[in-house]
C-alpha positions as CSV (number, residue, x, y, z in Angstrom):
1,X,14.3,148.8,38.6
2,X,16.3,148.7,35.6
3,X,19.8,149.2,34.7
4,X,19.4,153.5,33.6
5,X,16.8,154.2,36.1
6,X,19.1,152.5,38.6
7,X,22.1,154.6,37.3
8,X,20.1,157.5,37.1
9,X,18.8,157.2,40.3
10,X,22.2,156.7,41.8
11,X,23.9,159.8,40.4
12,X,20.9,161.9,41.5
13,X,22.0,160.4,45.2
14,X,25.4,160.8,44.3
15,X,25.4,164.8,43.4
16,X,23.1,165.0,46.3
17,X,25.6,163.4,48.7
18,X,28.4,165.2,46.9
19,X,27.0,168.9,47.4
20,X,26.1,168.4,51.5
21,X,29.4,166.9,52.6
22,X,31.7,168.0,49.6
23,X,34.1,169.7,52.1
24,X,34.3,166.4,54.2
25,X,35.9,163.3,52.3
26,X,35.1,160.9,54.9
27,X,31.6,161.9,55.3
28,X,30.8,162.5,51.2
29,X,32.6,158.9,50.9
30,X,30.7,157.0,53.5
31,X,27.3,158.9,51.5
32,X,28.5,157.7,48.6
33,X,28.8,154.0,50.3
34,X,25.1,154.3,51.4
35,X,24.0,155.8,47.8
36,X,25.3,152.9,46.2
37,X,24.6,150.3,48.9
38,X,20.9,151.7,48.4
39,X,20.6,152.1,44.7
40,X,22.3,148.3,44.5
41,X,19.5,147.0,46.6
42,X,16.8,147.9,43.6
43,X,18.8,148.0,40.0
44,X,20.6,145.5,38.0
45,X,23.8,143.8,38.8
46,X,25.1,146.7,35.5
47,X,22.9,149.3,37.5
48,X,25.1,149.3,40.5
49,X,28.3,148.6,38.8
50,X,27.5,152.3,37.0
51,X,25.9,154.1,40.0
52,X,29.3,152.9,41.7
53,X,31.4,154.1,39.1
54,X,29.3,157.8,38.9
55,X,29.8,157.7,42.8
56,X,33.5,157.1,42.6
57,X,33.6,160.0,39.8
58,X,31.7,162.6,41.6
59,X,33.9,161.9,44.7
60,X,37.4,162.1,42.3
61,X,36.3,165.2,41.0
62,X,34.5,167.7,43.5
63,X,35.9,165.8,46.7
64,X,39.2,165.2,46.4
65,X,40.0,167.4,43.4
66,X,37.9,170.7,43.6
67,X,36.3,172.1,40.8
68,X,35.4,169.4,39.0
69,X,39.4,168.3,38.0
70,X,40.0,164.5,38.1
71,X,41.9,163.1,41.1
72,X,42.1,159.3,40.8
73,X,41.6,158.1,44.1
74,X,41.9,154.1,43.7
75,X,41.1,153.2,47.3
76,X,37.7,155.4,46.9
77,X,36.8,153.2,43.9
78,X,37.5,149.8,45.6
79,X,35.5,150.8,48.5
80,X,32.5,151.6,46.4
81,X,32.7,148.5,44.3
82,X,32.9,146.5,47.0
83,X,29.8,148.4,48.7
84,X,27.9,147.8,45.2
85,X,28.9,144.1,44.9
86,X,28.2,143.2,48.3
87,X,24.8,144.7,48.5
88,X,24.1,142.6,45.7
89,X,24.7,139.1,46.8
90,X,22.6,138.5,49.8
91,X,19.4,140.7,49.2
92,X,19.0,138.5,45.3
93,X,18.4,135.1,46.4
94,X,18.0,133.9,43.4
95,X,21.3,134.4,42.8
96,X,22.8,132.2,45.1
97,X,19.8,129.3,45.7
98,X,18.1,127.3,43.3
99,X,15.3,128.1,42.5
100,X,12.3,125.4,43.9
101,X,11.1,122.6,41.5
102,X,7.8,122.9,40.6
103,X,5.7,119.8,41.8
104,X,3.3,118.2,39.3
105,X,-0.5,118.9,39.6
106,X,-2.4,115.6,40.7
107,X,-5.0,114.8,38.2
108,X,-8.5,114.8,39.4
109,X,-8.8,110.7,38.6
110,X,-6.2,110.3,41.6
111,X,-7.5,112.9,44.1
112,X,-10.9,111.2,44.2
């Protein structure tokens, strides 16, 4: 999935999370955790980095500061980067492994 389906996806999850456990921080951030866990797992490395940024604003705003005012909460935006970044490294392993040589076809003179 690309990189604006990925972020779209994720702040669909993200005001869906946000409007069931809104009067709970721990629960709406440990949604928010799972939203962009999830949404990392499909998008871009870009995708993730802006569903967990939408995640962490939607949590500033209606969670900790009701009615849509901007609370920074710092902590809040560390846990969901971290959540985005480490659901990324071990579900692309392309990332992390070579990728396998391709081995040169055998002509049909030497496989008779």
């Amino acid at each position: 999935m690309g990189t604006a389906h990925g972020s779209a996806l994720g702040f669909a999850g993200g005001v869906a999370v946000t409007a069931l456990a809104g009067s709970w921080p721990p629960a709406a951030l440990a949604g928010l955790v799972a939203v962009v866990a999830a949404v990392s797992w499909w998008t871009t490395p870009a995708g993730a980095a802006l569903t967990a940024a939408q995640c962490w604003g939607l949590y500033a705003s209606f969670v900790v500061g009701h009615g849509g005012h901007l609370v920074p909460d710092w902590p809040a935006l560390a846990v969901l980067t971290a959540a985005g970044a480490t659901s990324l490294l071990p579900l692309r392993p392309h990332w992390s492994r070579e990728s396998p040589t391709p081995r040169p076809r055998e002509s049909n003179a030497q496989a008779r």
